[in-house]
C-alpha positions in Angstrom: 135.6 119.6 93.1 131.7 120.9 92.0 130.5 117.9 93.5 132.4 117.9 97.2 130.7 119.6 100.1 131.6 120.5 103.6 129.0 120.2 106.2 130.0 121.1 110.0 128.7 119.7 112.8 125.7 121.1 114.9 122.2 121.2 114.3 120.4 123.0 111.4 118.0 125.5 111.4 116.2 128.1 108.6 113.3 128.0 106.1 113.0 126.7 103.0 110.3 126.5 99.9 109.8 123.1 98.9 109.4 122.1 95.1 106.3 120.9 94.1 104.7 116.8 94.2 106.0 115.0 91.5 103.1 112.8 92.4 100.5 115.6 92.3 102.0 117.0 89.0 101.7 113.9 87.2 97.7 113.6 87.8 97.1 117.5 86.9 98.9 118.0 83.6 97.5 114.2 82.4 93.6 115.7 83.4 94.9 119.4 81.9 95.2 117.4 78.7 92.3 115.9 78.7 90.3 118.3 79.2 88.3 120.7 77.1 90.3 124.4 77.5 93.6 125.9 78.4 94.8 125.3 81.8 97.8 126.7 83.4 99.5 124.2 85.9 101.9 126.0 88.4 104.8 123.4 89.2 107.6 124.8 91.4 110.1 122.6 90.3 110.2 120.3 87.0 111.8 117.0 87.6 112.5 114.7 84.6 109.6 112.3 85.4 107.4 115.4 85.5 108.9 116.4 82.0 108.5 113.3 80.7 105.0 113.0 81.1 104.6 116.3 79.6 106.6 115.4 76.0 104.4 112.2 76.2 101.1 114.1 76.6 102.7 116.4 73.6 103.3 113.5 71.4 99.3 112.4 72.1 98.1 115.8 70.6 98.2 118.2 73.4 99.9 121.4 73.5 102.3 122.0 76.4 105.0 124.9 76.8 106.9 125.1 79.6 106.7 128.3 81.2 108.9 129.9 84.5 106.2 129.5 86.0 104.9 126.1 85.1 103.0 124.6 82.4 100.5 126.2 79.8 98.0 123.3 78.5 96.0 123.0 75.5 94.0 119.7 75.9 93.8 116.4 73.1 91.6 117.4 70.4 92.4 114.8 68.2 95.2 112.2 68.2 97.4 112.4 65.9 97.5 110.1 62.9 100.5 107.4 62.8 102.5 106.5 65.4 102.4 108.2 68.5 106.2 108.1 69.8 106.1 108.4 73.6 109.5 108.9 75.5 109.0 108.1 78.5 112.8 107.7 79.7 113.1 106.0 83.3 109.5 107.3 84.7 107.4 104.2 85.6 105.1 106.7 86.6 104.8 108.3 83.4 104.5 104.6 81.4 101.5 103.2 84.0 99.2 106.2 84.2 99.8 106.6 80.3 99.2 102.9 79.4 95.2 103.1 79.9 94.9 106.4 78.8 96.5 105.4 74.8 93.9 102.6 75.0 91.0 105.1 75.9 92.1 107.7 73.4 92.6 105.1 71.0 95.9 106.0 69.7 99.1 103.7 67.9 101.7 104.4 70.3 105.1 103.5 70.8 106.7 104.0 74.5 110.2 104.4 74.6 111.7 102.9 77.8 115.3 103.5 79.0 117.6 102.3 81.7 115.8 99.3 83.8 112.1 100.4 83.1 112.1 97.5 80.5 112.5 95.2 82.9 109.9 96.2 85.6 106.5 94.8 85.5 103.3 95.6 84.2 101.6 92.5 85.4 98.4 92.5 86.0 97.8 96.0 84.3 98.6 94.4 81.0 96.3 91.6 80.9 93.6 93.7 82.0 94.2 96.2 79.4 94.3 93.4 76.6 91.3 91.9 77.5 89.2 94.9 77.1 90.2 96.2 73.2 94.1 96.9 73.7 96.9 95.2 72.1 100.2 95.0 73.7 103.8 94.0 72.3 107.4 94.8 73.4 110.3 94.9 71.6 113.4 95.3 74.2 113.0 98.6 75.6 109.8 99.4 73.0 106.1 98.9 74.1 103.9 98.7 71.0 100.2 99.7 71.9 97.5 99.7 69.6 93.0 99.6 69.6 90.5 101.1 71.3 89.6 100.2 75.5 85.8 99.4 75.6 83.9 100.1 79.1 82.8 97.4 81.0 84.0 95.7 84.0 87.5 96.1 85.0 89.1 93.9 87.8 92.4 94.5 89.3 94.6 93.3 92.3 95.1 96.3 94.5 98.4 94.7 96.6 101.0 95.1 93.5 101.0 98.6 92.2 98.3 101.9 93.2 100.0 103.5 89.7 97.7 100.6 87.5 94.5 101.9 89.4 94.9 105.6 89.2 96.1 105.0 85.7 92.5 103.3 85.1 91.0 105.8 87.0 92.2 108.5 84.7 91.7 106.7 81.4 87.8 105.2 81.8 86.4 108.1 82.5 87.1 109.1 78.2 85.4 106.0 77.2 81.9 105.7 75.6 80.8 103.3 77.5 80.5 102.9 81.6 82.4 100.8 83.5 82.5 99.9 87.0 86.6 99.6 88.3 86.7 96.9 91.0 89.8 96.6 93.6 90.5 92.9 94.5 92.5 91.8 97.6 94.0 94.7 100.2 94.8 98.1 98.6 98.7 98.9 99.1 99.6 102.9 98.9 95.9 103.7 99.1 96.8 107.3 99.5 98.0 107.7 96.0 95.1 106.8 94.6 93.3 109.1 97.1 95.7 111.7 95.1 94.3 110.7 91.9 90.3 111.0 93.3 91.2 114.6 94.2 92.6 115.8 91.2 89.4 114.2 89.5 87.2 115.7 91.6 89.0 119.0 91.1 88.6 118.1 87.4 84.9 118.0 88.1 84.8 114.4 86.7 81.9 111.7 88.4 83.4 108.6 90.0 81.3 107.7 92.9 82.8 104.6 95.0 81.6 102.2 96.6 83.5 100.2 99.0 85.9 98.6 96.9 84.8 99.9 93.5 84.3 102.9 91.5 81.1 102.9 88.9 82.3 105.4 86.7 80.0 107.1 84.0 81.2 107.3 80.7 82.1 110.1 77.7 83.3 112.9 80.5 85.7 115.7 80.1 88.2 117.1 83.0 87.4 120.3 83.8 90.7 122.0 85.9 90.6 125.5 87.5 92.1 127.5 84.4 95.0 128.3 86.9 95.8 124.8 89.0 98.9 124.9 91.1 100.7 121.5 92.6 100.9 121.2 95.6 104.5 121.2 97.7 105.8 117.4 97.9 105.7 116.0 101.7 107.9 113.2 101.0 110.9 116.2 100.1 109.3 117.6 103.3 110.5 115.2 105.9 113.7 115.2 105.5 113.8 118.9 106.5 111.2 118.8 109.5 113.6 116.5 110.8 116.8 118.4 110.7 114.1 120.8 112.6 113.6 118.0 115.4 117.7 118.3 116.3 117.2 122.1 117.0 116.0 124.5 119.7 115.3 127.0 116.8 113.5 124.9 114.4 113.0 123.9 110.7 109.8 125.5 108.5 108.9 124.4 105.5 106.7 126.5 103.0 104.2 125.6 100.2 102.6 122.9 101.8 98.7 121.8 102.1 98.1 121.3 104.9 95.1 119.1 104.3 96.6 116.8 101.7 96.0 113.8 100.7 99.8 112.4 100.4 100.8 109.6 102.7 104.2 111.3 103.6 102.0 113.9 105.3 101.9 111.3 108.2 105.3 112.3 108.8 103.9 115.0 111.4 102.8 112.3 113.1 105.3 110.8 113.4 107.4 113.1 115.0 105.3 114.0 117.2 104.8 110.9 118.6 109.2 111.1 118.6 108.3 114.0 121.1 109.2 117.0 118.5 107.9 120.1 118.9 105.1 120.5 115.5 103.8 123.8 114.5 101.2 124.4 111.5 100.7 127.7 109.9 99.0 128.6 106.6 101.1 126.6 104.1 104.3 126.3 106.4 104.9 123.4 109.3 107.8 124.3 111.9 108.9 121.3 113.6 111.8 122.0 116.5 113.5 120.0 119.3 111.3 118.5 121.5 111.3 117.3 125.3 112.2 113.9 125.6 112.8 112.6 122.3 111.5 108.9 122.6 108.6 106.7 122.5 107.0 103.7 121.2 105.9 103.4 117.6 103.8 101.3 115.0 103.7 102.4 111.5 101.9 101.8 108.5 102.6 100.3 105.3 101.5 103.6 103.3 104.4 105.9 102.0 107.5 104.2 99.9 109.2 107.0 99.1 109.5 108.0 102.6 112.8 104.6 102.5 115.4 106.0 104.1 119.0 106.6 102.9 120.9 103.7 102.6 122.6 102.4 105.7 125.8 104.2 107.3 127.9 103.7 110.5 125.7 104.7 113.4 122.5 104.8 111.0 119.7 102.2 110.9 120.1 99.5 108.7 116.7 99.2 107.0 115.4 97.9 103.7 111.8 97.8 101.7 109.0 95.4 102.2 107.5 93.8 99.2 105.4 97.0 97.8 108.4 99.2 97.5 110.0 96.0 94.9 107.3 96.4 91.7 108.0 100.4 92.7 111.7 99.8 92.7 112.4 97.0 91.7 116.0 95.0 92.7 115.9 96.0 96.2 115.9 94.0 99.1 112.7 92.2 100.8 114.1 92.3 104.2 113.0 95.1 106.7 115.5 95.4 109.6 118.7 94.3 110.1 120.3 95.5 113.1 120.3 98.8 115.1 123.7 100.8 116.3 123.2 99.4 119.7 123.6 95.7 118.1 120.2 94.4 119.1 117.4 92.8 117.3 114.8 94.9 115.6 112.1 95.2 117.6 114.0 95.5 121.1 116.4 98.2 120.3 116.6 100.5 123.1 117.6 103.2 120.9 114.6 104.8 120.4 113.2 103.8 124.3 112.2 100.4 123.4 110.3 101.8 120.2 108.4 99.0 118.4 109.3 98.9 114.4 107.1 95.9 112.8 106.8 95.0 109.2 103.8 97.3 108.9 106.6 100.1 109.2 107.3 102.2 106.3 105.9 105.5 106.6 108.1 107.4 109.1 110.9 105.1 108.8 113.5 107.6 107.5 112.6 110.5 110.1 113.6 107.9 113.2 116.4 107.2 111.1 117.7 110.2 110.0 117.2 111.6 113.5 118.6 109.2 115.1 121.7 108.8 112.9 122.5 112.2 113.5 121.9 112.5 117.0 124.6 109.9 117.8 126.6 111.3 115.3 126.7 114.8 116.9 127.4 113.0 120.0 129.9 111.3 118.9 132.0 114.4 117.7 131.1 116.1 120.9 132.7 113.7 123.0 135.7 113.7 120.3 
Protein backbone atom coordinates (compact mmCIF):
# COMPACT_ATOMS: atom_id res chain seq x y z
CA UNK A 1 0.00 0.00 0.00
CA UNK A 2 1.59 3.75 -1.16
CA UNK A 3 0.60 4.97 2.01
CA UNK A 4 2.10 2.11 4.57
CA UNK A 5 5.55 2.57 5.95
CA UNK A 6 7.93 0.52 7.95
CA UNK A 7 9.99 2.28 10.46
CA UNK A 8 12.56 -0.05 12.71
CA UNK A 9 13.49 0.67 15.95
CA UNK A 10 16.66 2.67 17.01
CA UNK A 11 17.59 6.02 16.87
CA UNK A 12 17.84 8.32 13.75
CA UNK A 13 20.52 10.09 12.42
CA UNK A 14 21.48 12.14 8.88
CA UNK A 15 20.97 15.59 7.35
CA UNK A 16 18.27 16.96 5.84
CA UNK A 17 17.23 20.49 3.89
CA UNK A 18 14.31 21.81 5.33
CA UNK A 19 11.49 23.50 3.03
CA UNK A 20 11.08 26.96 3.40
CA UNK A 21 8.51 29.13 6.24
CA UNK A 22 5.21 29.06 5.13
CA UNK A 23 5.01 31.92 7.56
CA UNK A 24 7.88 33.90 6.09
CA UNK A 25 6.62 33.18 2.43
CA UNK A 26 3.31 34.56 3.07
CA UNK A 27 4.72 38.17 4.12
CA UNK A 28 7.34 38.32 1.10
CA UNK A 29 5.29 37.49 -1.92
CA UNK A 30 2.24 39.85 -0.36
CA UNK A 31 5.13 43.01 -0.03
CA UNK A 32 6.68 41.51 -3.72
CA UNK A 33 3.29 42.52 -4.90
CA UNK A 34 3.04 45.55 -3.64
CA UNK A 35 5.82 46.80 -4.48
CA UNK A 36 7.09 48.81 -7.36
CA UNK A 37 9.50 46.22 -9.61
CA UNK A 38 10.01 42.58 -10.28
CA UNK A 39 11.13 40.50 -7.49
CA UNK A 40 12.10 36.97 -7.48
CA UNK A 41 11.10 35.10 -4.14
CA UNK A 42 13.12 31.84 -3.62
CA UNK A 43 10.61 29.30 -1.76
CA UNK A 44 12.07 25.77 -1.27
CA UNK A 45 8.97 24.19 -1.06
CA UNK A 46 5.30 25.47 -2.09
CA UNK A 47 2.66 24.39 0.23
CA UNK A 48 -1.07 25.03 -0.69
CA UNK A 49 -1.49 27.95 1.76
CA UNK A 50 1.60 29.41 0.10
CA UNK A 51 -0.03 28.82 -3.37
CA UNK A 52 -3.00 30.22 -2.37
CA UNK A 53 -1.91 33.45 -1.50
CA UNK A 54 -0.14 33.63 -4.61
CA UNK A 55 -3.52 32.98 -7.13
CA UNK A 56 -5.05 35.55 -4.66
CA UNK A 57 -2.37 38.16 -5.15
CA UNK A 58 -2.79 37.20 -9.14
CA UNK A 59 -6.45 37.77 -9.09
CA UNK A 60 -5.61 41.49 -7.30
CA UNK A 61 -3.50 42.42 -10.52
CA UNK A 62 -0.10 41.06 -9.83
CA UNK A 63 1.85 38.91 -12.01
CA UNK A 64 3.14 35.72 -10.35
CA UNK A 65 4.72 32.53 -12.26
CA UNK A 66 5.81 29.90 -10.43
CA UNK A 67 9.17 29.00 -11.21
CA UNK A 68 11.60 25.66 -9.91
CA UNK A 69 13.00 27.82 -8.20
CA UNK A 70 10.33 29.90 -6.61
CA UNK A 71 8.24 32.77 -7.53
CA UNK A 72 8.80 35.64 -10.24
CA UNK A 73 6.65 38.87 -9.11
CA UNK A 74 5.44 41.68 -10.99
CA UNK A 75 3.84 44.02 -8.39
CA UNK A 76 -0.16 45.70 -8.46
CA UNK A 77 -0.23 48.29 -10.88
CA UNK A 78 -3.77 48.71 -11.09
CA UNK A 79 -6.63 46.53 -9.73
CA UNK A 80 -8.55 45.14 -11.90
CA UNK A 81 -11.97 46.33 -12.74
CA UNK A 82 -15.08 44.05 -11.48
CA UNK A 83 -14.92 41.55 -9.15
CA UNK A 84 -11.84 40.42 -7.86
CA UNK A 85 -12.43 36.50 -7.27
CA UNK A 86 -10.04 35.40 -4.48
CA UNK A 87 -9.62 31.62 -3.79
CA UNK A 88 -8.37 31.29 -0.85
CA UNK A 89 -9.17 27.48 -0.16
CA UNK A 90 -8.53 26.46 3.64
CA UNK A 91 -5.66 29.18 4.34
CA UNK A 92 -6.74 31.49 7.18
CA UNK A 93 -3.54 32.82 6.73
CA UNK A 94 -4.05 33.79 3.23
CA UNK A 95 -7.88 35.35 4.04
CA UNK A 96 -6.51 37.63 7.27
CA UNK A 97 -3.38 39.23 5.84
CA UNK A 98 -5.48 39.74 2.58
CA UNK A 99 -8.59 41.20 4.27
CA UNK A 100 -6.87 44.80 4.94
CA UNK A 101 -4.90 44.82 2.07
CA UNK A 102 -8.44 44.61 -0.60
CA UNK A 103 -9.61 47.51 1.63
CA UNK A 104 -6.29 49.52 1.15
CA UNK A 105 -6.04 48.79 -2.58
CA UNK A 106 -9.59 49.49 -2.83
CA UNK A 107 -10.75 46.56 -4.77
CA UNK A 108 -14.48 44.56 -5.09
CA UNK A 109 -13.44 41.25 -4.03
CA UNK A 110 -14.97 38.12 -3.48
CA UNK A 111 -12.96 35.45 -1.11
CA UNK A 112 -13.76 32.02 -1.74
CA UNK A 113 -13.52 29.97 1.55
CA UNK A 114 -13.58 26.05 1.67
CA UNK A 115 -13.70 23.34 4.21
CA UNK A 116 -14.21 24.96 7.91
CA UNK A 117 -12.60 28.48 7.09
CA UNK A 118 -16.28 29.76 6.96
CA UNK A 119 -16.80 29.14 10.21
CA UNK A 120 -13.64 30.59 11.92
CA UNK A 121 -13.64 34.05 13.21
CA UNK A 122 -12.76 37.28 12.05
CA UNK A 123 -13.84 39.10 15.13
CA UNK A 124 -12.43 41.91 15.94
CA UNK A 125 -10.61 42.38 12.49
CA UNK A 126 -13.95 42.82 10.83
CA UNK A 127 -15.36 45.51 12.83
CA UNK A 128 -12.30 47.44 12.69
CA UNK A 129 -12.04 47.13 9.04
CA UNK A 130 -15.80 48.36 8.63
CA UNK A 131 -15.44 51.18 10.66
CA UNK A 132 -12.75 52.68 8.71
CA UNK A 133 -14.27 52.71 4.80
CA UNK A 134 -14.75 48.76 4.20
CA UNK A 135 -17.80 46.95 3.76
CA UNK A 136 -18.15 43.33 4.72
CA UNK A 137 -20.86 40.62 3.85
CA UNK A 138 -20.79 36.76 3.70
CA UNK A 139 -22.69 34.54 1.99
CA UNK A 140 -21.96 30.79 3.32
CA UNK A 141 -18.56 30.14 2.37
CA UNK A 142 -18.28 33.81 0.25
CA UNK A 143 -16.88 36.97 1.82
CA UNK A 144 -18.08 40.08 -0.15
CA UNK A 145 -15.59 43.04 0.40
CA UNK A 146 -16.08 46.23 -1.06
CA UNK A 147 -14.64 50.48 -0.51
CA UNK A 148 -11.75 52.08 0.13
CA UNK A 149 -9.78 51.88 4.06
CA UNK A 150 -9.10 55.59 5.10
CA UNK A 151 -5.95 56.18 7.54
CA UNK A 152 -6.55 57.13 10.86
CA UNK A 153 -6.53 55.47 14.13
CA UNK A 154 -6.76 51.81 14.25
CA UNK A 155 -7.37 49.83 17.57
CA UNK A 156 -7.14 46.20 17.99
CA UNK A 157 -7.01 43.51 20.75
CA UNK A 158 -3.66 41.87 20.46
CA UNK A 159 -4.75 38.42 22.70
CA UNK A 160 -7.10 36.85 19.72
CA UNK A 161 -5.16 36.51 16.56
CA UNK A 162 -1.23 38.17 15.60
CA UNK A 163 -2.58 37.35 11.72
CA UNK A 164 -5.26 40.71 12.14
CA UNK A 165 -2.18 42.90 13.16
CA UNK A 166 0.42 41.83 10.61
CA UNK A 167 -2.40 41.87 8.11
CA UNK A 168 -2.89 45.79 9.22
CA UNK A 169 0.61 46.16 9.26
CA UNK A 170 0.90 45.20 5.65
CA UNK A 171 -2.20 47.03 4.27
CA UNK A 172 -1.79 50.75 6.03
CA UNK A 173 1.23 51.35 4.82
CA UNK A 174 -0.64 51.80 0.87
CA UNK A 175 -3.01 54.29 2.21
CA UNK A 176 -3.05 58.05 1.65
CA UNK A 177 -3.43 58.95 4.66
CA UNK A 178 -1.26 58.11 8.13
CA UNK A 179 -2.45 56.19 10.68
CA UNK A 180 -1.13 55.17 13.97
CA UNK A 181 -1.99 51.06 14.69
CA UNK A 182 -2.53 50.62 18.44
CA UNK A 183 -2.25 47.05 20.24
CA UNK A 184 -4.72 46.75 23.17
CA UNK A 185 -4.47 44.21 26.03
CA UNK A 186 -1.29 41.53 25.98
CA UNK A 187 0.07 40.57 22.49
CA UNK A 188 -0.27 36.61 21.98
CA UNK A 189 2.30 35.09 19.23
CA UNK A 190 4.26 38.41 19.25
CA UNK A 191 6.94 36.72 17.22
CA UNK A 192 4.87 36.55 14.12
CA UNK A 193 4.28 39.90 13.95
CA UNK A 194 8.10 40.43 14.67
CA UNK A 195 8.16 38.29 11.22
CA UNK A 196 5.93 40.68 9.54
CA UNK A 197 8.27 44.03 10.88
CA UNK A 198 11.19 42.26 9.23
CA UNK A 199 10.02 41.63 5.96
CA UNK A 200 8.83 45.38 6.03
CA UNK A 201 11.88 46.51 7.00
CA UNK A 202 13.58 44.43 4.36
CA UNK A 203 10.85 46.04 2.10
CA UNK A 204 12.41 49.27 3.18
CA UNK A 205 8.90 50.44 4.29
CA UNK A 206 8.80 53.21 7.66
CA UNK A 207 6.84 51.87 10.72
CA UNK A 208 8.45 53.21 13.74
CA UNK A 209 6.87 51.74 17.09
CA UNK A 210 6.34 52.86 20.03
CA UNK A 211 5.59 50.66 22.83
CA UNK A 212 2.45 49.37 22.00
CA UNK A 213 1.80 51.08 18.69
CA UNK A 214 3.06 51.62 15.27
CA UNK A 215 2.61 55.39 13.70
CA UNK A 216 2.88 54.50 10.30
CA UNK A 217 3.43 57.14 7.40
CA UNK A 218 1.32 56.91 4.59
CA UNK A 219 1.48 56.43 0.45
CA UNK A 220 4.68 53.96 0.68
CA UNK A 221 5.80 51.35 -1.67
CA UNK A 222 7.77 47.93 -0.66
CA UNK A 223 10.90 47.81 -1.89
CA UNK A 224 12.24 43.79 -1.74
CA UNK A 225 15.88 42.80 -2.68
CA UNK A 226 15.20 41.94 -6.49
CA UNK A 227 16.22 38.28 -5.41
CA UNK A 228 14.51 37.59 -1.76
CA UNK A 229 14.83 34.01 -0.53
CA UNK A 230 12.42 32.56 2.56
CA UNK A 231 13.93 31.50 5.03
CA UNK A 232 13.91 27.56 6.25
CA UNK A 233 10.73 26.92 8.58
CA UNK A 234 11.83 26.21 12.39
CA UNK A 235 8.56 24.81 13.35
CA UNK A 236 9.37 21.70 10.47
CA UNK A 237 12.86 22.06 12.22
CA UNK A 238 12.02 20.55 15.59
CA UNK A 239 10.82 17.75 14.89
CA UNK A 240 14.13 16.64 13.31
CA UNK A 241 16.58 18.24 15.98
CA UNK A 242 14.83 15.97 18.19
CA UNK A 243 15.12 12.68 16.53
CA UNK A 244 18.93 14.20 16.82
CA UNK A 245 18.63 14.39 20.78
CA UNK A 246 17.97 10.20 20.84
CA UNK A 247 21.42 9.74 18.98
CA UNK A 248 25.20 9.66 19.71
CA UNK A 249 25.56 10.73 15.98
CA UNK A 250 23.21 13.54 15.67
CA UNK A 251 20.52 15.25 13.54
CA UNK A 252 21.55 18.56 11.24
CA UNK A 253 19.34 20.51 9.64
CA UNK A 254 20.20 22.98 6.76
CA UNK A 255 18.73 26.26 5.40
CA UNK A 256 18.13 27.83 8.55
CA UNK A 257 18.71 31.55 9.89
CA UNK A 258 20.14 31.37 12.47
CA UNK A 259 19.13 34.84 13.70
CA UNK A 260 15.38 34.59 13.00
CA UNK A 261 12.74 35.98 14.12
CA UNK A 262 10.28 32.81 14.35
CA UNK A 263 9.18 31.60 17.80
CA UNK A 264 9.87 27.87 16.99
CA UNK A 265 13.52 28.95 16.93
CA UNK A 266 13.22 28.67 20.81
CA UNK A 267 13.26 25.16 20.26
CA UNK A 268 17.15 25.19 20.76
CA UNK A 269 16.46 26.25 23.88
CA UNK A 270 14.69 24.07 24.67
CA UNK A 271 16.64 21.24 24.28
CA UNK A 272 19.21 22.34 25.60
CA UNK A 273 17.87 23.03 28.69
CA UNK A 274 16.60 18.84 28.07
CA UNK A 275 20.47 18.43 28.30
CA UNK A 276 21.00 17.73 24.31
CA UNK A 277 24.03 18.30 22.82
CA UNK A 278 23.26 21.84 20.28
CA UNK A 279 25.59 22.79 17.56
CA UNK A 280 25.21 25.96 15.26
CA UNK A 281 26.98 26.30 12.01
CA UNK A 282 26.36 28.70 9.04
CA UNK A 283 22.73 27.90 8.16
CA UNK A 284 22.82 24.23 9.72
CA UNK A 285 22.07 23.38 13.74
CA UNK A 286 23.23 19.67 14.75
CA UNK A 287 21.57 18.68 17.84
CA UNK A 288 22.80 15.03 19.30
CA UNK A 289 22.36 12.95 22.52
CA UNK A 290 23.14 14.70 25.44
CA UNK A 291 24.39 13.78 29.13
CA UNK A 292 21.73 13.50 31.33
CA UNK A 293 18.67 14.15 29.52
CA UNK A 294 16.44 15.95 32.25
CA UNK A 295 15.72 19.08 33.89
CA UNK A 296 13.14 21.54 34.98
CA UNK A 297 11.24 23.63 32.54
CA UNK A 298 8.89 26.72 32.11
CA UNK A 299 7.76 27.67 28.71
CA UNK A 300 6.20 30.31 27.04
CA UNK A 301 3.01 30.85 25.43
CA UNK A 302 4.69 31.90 21.90
CA UNK A 303 4.83 29.16 19.13
CA UNK A 304 1.31 27.21 18.24
CA UNK A 305 2.44 25.29 15.69
CA UNK A 306 5.02 23.78 17.65
CA UNK A 307 1.40 21.41 19.30
CA UNK A 308 2.54 18.19 19.39
CA UNK A 309 1.06 15.12 17.66
CA UNK A 310 -1.90 13.89 19.04
CA UNK A 311 -1.66 11.62 22.00
CA UNK A 312 -0.44 7.79 21.72
CA UNK A 313 0.35 4.99 24.30
CA UNK A 314 3.41 6.06 26.13
CA UNK A 315 3.22 9.72 24.61
CA UNK A 316 2.09 12.81 26.46
CA UNK A 317 -1.33 13.60 26.42
CA UNK A 318 -1.38 17.32 25.73
CA UNK A 319 -3.84 19.76 24.15
CA UNK A 320 -3.89 23.73 23.07
CA UNK A 321 -4.51 26.73 25.29
CA UNK A 322 -6.94 29.27 24.16
CA UNK A 323 -4.67 31.11 21.37
CA UNK A 324 -4.14 27.94 19.47
CA UNK A 325 -8.55 27.78 19.21
CA UNK A 326 -9.20 31.15 16.78
CA UNK A 327 -5.80 29.51 15.01
CA UNK A 328 -7.50 26.19 14.92
CA UNK A 329 -10.37 26.29 15.82
CA UNK A 330 -12.49 23.02 17.50
CA UNK A 331 -9.75 21.85 19.57
CA UNK A 332 -9.63 21.36 22.99
CA UNK A 333 -8.95 24.21 25.83
CA UNK A 334 -7.41 21.91 28.19
CA UNK A 335 -3.51 21.73 28.52
CA UNK A 336 -2.47 18.39 30.29
CA UNK A 337 -4.06 15.48 30.99
CA UNK A 338 -1.96 12.84 32.30
CA UNK A 339 1.68 11.67 31.76
CA UNK A 340 2.81 7.79 31.01
CA UNK A 341 3.83 7.55 34.56
CA UNK A 342 -0.06 8.33 35.66
CA UNK A 343 0.67 11.36 37.67
CA UNK A 344 -0.66 14.87 37.61
CA UNK A 345 0.79 17.47 35.25
CA UNK A 346 3.04 19.27 36.95
CA UNK A 347 4.63 16.43 39.24
CA UNK A 348 5.46 13.92 36.63
CA UNK A 349 8.71 12.47 37.35
CA UNK A 350 9.18 11.72 33.76
CA UNK A 351 11.10 14.41 32.82
CA UNK A 352 13.01 14.74 36.54
CA UNK A 353 10.27 16.55 38.11
CA UNK A 354 10.09 19.07 34.99
CA UNK A 355 7.61 21.81 35.58
CA UNK A 356 4.93 22.16 32.55
CA UNK A 357 2.44 25.28 33.43
CA UNK A 358 -0.14 26.80 31.18
CA UNK A 359 2.38 29.25 29.87
CA UNK A 360 3.73 26.03 28.04
CA UNK A 361 3.51 25.80 24.40
CA UNK A 362 6.61 26.44 22.80
CA UNK A 363 8.71 23.33 23.21
CA UNK A 364 5.97 21.21 24.08
CA UNK A 365 6.25 18.70 21.17
CA UNK A 366 10.17 18.26 21.50
CA UNK A 367 9.68 16.90 25.41
CA UNK A 368 7.07 14.99 23.90
CA UNK A 369 8.28 13.49 21.03
CA UNK A 370 11.48 12.76 22.94
CA UNK A 371 10.14 11.34 25.44
CA UNK A 372 7.57 9.18 23.68
CA UNK A 373 10.22 7.66 21.85
CA UNK A 374 12.62 7.16 24.51
CA UNK A 375 10.24 4.81 26.39
CA UNK A 376 9.20 3.41 23.37
CA UNK A 377 12.76 2.26 22.44
CA UNK A 378 12.92 1.03 25.82
CA UNK A 379 10.17 -0.72 25.77
CA UNK A 380 11.22 -2.94 22.61
CA UNK A 381 14.63 -3.28 24.14
CA UNK A 382 13.45 -5.00 27.01
CA UNK A 383 10.96 -7.01 24.58
Amino acid sequence: HPMKRTITPGARTGRVRIPASKSQAHRLLICAALGEEKTEVVCDGISADIAATAKCLSALGAKIEEMETGFLVSPIKKVPEGRCDLYCGESGSTLRFLLPIVGALGAQAVFHREGRLPQRPLAPLDSVLKEHGMTLREDGDLLYCSGQLIGGNYTIAGNVSSQYISGLLMALPLLIRDSLLMVSGPLESAAYVAMTEDALQLSKLTIPKMGAMWAIPGQQRCHLPKRTIVEGDWSNTAFFLCMGALSKEGVTVEGLNLQSSQGDRGVLDVLRRFGAEVTEHGDAVTVRRGTGQRGRFSFKRESPPLEPPRERQGAFRFRPLHPLTTKREGRSPSFLDYPPCGTSGKNCACFGGCRLDNACQSGIASLAAVHTIEQYTSSVAAN
